[in-house]
C-alpha positions in Angstrom: 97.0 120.2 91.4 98.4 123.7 90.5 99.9 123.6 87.6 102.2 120.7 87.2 101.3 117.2 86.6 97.9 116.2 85.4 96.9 119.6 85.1 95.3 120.0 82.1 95.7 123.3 80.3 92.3 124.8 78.6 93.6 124.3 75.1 94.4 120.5 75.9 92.2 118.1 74.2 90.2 115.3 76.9 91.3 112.7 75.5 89.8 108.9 76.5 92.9 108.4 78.6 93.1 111.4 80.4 89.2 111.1 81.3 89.8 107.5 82.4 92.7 108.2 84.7 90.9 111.3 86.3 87.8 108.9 86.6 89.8 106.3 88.4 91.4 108.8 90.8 88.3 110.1 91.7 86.6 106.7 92.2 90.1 105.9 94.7 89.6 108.8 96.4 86.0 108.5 96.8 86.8 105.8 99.6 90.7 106.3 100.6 90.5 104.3 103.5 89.6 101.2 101.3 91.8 102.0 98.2 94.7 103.0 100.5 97.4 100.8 99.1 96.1 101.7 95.1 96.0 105.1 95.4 99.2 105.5 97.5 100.7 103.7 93.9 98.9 106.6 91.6 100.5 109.2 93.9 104.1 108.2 92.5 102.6 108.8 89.1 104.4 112.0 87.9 100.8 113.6 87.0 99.8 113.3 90.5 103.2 113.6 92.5 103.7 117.4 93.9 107.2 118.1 92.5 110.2 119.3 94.8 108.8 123.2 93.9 106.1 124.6 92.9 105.5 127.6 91.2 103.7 130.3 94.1 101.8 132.4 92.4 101.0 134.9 95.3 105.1 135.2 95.2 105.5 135.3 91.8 108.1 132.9 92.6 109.0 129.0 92.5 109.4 127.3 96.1 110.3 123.9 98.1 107.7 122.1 99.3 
């Protein structure tokens, strides 16, 4: 993540369900081969899916991806 999604900003409280779905994504990702099928499913969650543009902060500007 950049700064879309998931991404927590520092003010943002951790909350018990934010810490569980970071925890579960790690644990998939830990082993993708195995959890292939789950964790394709959590990348259509909009916290995880990379949006159409992101902001490039290098360019100072938002691009396609």
């Amino acid at each position: 993540w950049d700064v879309w999604g998931g991404m927590l900003q520092p003010t943002d409280p951790l909350t018990p369900k934010a810490l569980a779905f970071f925890d579960r994504l790690s644990e998939l990702t830990a082993d993708p081969d195995q959890n292939f099928a789950e964790l394709r499913k959590m990348y259509e969650d909009p916290k995880v899916k990379v949006p159409p543009q992101v902001f490039n902060f290098l360019h100072k500007q938002m691009e396609a991806v």
